[in-house]
C-alpha positions in Angstrom: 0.0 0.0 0.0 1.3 3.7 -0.9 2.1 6.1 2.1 -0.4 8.3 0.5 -3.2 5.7 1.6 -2.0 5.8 5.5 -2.4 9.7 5.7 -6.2 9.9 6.3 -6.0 7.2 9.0 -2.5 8.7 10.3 -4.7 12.0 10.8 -8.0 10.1 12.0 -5.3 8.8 14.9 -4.3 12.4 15.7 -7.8 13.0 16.5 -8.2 10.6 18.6 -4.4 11.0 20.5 -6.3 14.5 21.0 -9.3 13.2 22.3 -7.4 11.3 24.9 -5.4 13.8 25.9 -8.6 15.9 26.7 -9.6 13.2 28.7 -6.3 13.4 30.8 -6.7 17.4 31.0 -10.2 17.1 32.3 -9.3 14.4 35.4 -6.3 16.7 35.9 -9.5 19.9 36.6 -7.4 21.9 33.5 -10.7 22.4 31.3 -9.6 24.8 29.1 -6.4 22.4 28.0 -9.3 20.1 27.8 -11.3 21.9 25.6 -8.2 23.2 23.7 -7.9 19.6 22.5 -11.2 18.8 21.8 -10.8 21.1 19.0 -7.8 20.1 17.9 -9.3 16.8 17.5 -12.0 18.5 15.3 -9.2 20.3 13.3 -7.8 16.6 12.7 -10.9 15.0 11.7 -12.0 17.8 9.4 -8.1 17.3 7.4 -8.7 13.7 7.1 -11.6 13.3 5.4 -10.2 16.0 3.0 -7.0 14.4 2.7 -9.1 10.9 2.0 -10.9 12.9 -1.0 -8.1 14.2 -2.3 -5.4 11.5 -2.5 -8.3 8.7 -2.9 -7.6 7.1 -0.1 -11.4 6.1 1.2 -11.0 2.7 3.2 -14.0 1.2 4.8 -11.0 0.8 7.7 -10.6 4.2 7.8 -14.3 4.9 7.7 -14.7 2.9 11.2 -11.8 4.6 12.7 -12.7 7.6 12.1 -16.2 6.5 14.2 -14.5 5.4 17.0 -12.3 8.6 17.5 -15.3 10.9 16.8 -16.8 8.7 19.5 -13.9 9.7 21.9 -13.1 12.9 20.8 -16.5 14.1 20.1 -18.5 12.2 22.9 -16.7 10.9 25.7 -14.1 13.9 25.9 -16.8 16.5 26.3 -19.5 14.5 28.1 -17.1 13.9 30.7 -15.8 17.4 30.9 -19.1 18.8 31.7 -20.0 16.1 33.5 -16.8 17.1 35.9 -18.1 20.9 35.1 -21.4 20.6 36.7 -19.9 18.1 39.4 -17.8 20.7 40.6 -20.5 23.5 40.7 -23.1 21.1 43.0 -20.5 22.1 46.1 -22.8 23.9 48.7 -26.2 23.6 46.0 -29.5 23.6 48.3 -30.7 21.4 45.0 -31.8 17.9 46.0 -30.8 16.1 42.9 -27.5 18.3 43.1 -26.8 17.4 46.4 -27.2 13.9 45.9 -24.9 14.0 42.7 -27.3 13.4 40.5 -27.8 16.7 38.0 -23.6 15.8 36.6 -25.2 12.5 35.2 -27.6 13.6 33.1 -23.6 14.9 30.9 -23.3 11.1 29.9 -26.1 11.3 27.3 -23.8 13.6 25.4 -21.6 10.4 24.5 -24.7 8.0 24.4 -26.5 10.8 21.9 -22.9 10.7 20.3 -22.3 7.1 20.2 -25.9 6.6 18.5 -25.5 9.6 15.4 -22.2 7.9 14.7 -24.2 4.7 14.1 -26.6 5.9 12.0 -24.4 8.1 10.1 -22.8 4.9 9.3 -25.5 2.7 7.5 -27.2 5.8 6.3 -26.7 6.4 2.5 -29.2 9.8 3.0 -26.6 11.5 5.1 -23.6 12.2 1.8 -24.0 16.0 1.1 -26.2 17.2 4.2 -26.8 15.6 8.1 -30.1 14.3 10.0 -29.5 15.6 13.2 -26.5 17.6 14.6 -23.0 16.2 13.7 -20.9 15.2 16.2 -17.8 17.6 16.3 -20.6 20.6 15.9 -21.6 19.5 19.2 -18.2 18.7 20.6 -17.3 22.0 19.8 -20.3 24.0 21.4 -19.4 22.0 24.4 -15.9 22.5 24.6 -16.5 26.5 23.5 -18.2 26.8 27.0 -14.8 26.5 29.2 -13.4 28.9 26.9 -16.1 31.5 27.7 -16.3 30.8 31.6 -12.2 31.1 32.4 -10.5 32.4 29.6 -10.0 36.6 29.5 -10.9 38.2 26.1 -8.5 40.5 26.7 -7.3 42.7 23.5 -8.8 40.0 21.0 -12.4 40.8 21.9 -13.9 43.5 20.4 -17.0 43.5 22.5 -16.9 41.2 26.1 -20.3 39.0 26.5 -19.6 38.8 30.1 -23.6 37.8 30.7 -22.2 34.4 28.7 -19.8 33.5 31.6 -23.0 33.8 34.1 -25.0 32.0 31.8 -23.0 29.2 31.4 -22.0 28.7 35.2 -25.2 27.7 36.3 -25.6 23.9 36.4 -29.1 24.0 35.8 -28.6 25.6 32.6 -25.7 23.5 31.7 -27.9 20.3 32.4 -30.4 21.3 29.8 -28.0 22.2 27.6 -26.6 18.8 27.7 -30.1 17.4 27.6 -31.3 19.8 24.5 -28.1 18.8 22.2 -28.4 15.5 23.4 -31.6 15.3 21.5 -30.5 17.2 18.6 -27.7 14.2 17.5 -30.3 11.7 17.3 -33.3 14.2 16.0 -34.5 14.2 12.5 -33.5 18.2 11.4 -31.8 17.9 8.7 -28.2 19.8 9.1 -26.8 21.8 6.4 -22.9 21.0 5.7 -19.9 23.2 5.0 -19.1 20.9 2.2 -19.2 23.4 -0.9 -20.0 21.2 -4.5 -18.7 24.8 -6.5 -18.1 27.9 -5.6 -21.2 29.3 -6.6 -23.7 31.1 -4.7 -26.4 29.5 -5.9 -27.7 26.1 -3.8 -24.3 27.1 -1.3 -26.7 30.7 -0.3 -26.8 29.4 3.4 -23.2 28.0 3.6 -22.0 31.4 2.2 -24.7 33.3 4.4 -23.3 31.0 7.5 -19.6 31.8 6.8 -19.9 35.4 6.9 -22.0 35.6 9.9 -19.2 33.2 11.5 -16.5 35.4 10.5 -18.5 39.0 11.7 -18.9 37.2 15.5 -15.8 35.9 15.6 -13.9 39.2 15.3 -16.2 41.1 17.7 -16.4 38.3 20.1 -13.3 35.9 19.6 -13.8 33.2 21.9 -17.2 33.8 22.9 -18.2 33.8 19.8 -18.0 30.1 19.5 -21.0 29.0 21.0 -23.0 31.8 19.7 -21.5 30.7 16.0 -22.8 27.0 16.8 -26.1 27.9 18.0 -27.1 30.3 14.5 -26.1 26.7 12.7 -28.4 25.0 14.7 -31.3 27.8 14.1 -30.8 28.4 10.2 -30.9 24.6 9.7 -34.4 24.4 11.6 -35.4 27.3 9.8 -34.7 26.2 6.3 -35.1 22.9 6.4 -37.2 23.1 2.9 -33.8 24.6 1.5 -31.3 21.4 2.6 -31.6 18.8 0.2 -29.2 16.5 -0.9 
């Protein structure tokens, strides 16, 4: 076999090695590391499927490894993180379920939810241009953003701070149904617009192009904070136009 044909699955690996190593951040309490890596792993698994499309190298090997890393990277890393998240914010709660440790649990559907849109992403043939439900690293990466927001200083990069964001995400209430409400969305039936561009023209890519420039706007008024703020417009303008994402 040509070199060429292990680069995809040499990349997939890197994905996972990062998904791991989130793992290792979170148990050590560094959740930004943690989330740091989480999307590196999503850097790594968005180079090799391109790298599998452009060298030819699709293998149905590679096709279940990149699975099981997304299932790592993309479901256990984050589910555990906010699991540990809300875990350490039930200190001192006058909640009942809190108090008896049972709020952080409801975190583990995130790589259940995970686990199951992997499999059906698998043996479904209706998922090539556009997604049923939320993808994976989409959700990985709303979930990782959150971390960012809550402990990380904008500092000069940040045009405007959303400082109401850090309140709103350290609230373990709110972060439960968060983890409940995304939960649902892997294994829902919205269809999902992808990034994947067929041309470069604006017609049938109006909501990618519409997406990107949004993205872009948010991200240099908000830098970090923009992240979950950029995820959660995705999630809207494919519920909205669902008529418009066809494969």
């Amino acid at each position: 076999m040509k070199i060429k044909q292990h680069i995809p699955n040499a990349l997939t690996i890197l994905n996972l090695v990062s998904g791991l190593v989130s793992l290792t951040m979170t148990f050590e309490g560094n959740y930004v590391y943690a989330s740091l890596f989480i999307l590196l792993a999503a850097v790594f698994d968005f180079l090799d499927g391109n790298a599998a499309r452009m060298l030819k190298a699709h293998s149905e090997l590679g096709k279940q490894l990149d699975s099981l890393a997304d299932v790592v990277s993309f479901g256990v890393a984050p589910g555990i993180m906010i699991f540990q998240m809300i875990s350490d914010q039930c200190a001192g709660s006058c909640n009942i379920l809190e108090q008896m440790h049972i709020t952080p649990y409801f975190a583990m559907l995130i790589p259940v939810c995970s686990a199951l849109r992997l499999a059906k992403f698998n043996i479904d043939i209706l998922q090539e241009v556009n997604f049923i439900g939320l993808p994976t690293p989409a959700n990985a990466i709303f979930f990782a953003s959150i971390p960012l927001v809550v402990y990380v200083q904008p500092g000069l990069f940040s045009l405007i701070h959303l400082d109401f964001l850090v309140t709103f995400f350290f609230n373990t209430r709110i972060m439960t149904i968060l983890a409940v409400f995304f939960s649902y969305l892997l294994i829902s039936d919205f269809r999902i617009f992808s990034m994947k561009f067929k041309n470069g023209a604006w017609r049938g890519n109006q909501l990618r192009y519409i997406f990107m420039i949004i993205s872009l706007t948010l991200f240099v008024l908000f830098f970090l904070s923009a992240i979950p703020i950029i995820i959660g417009i995705y999630i809207l303008m494919s519920i909205f136009f669902q008529s418009y994402i066809i494969d």
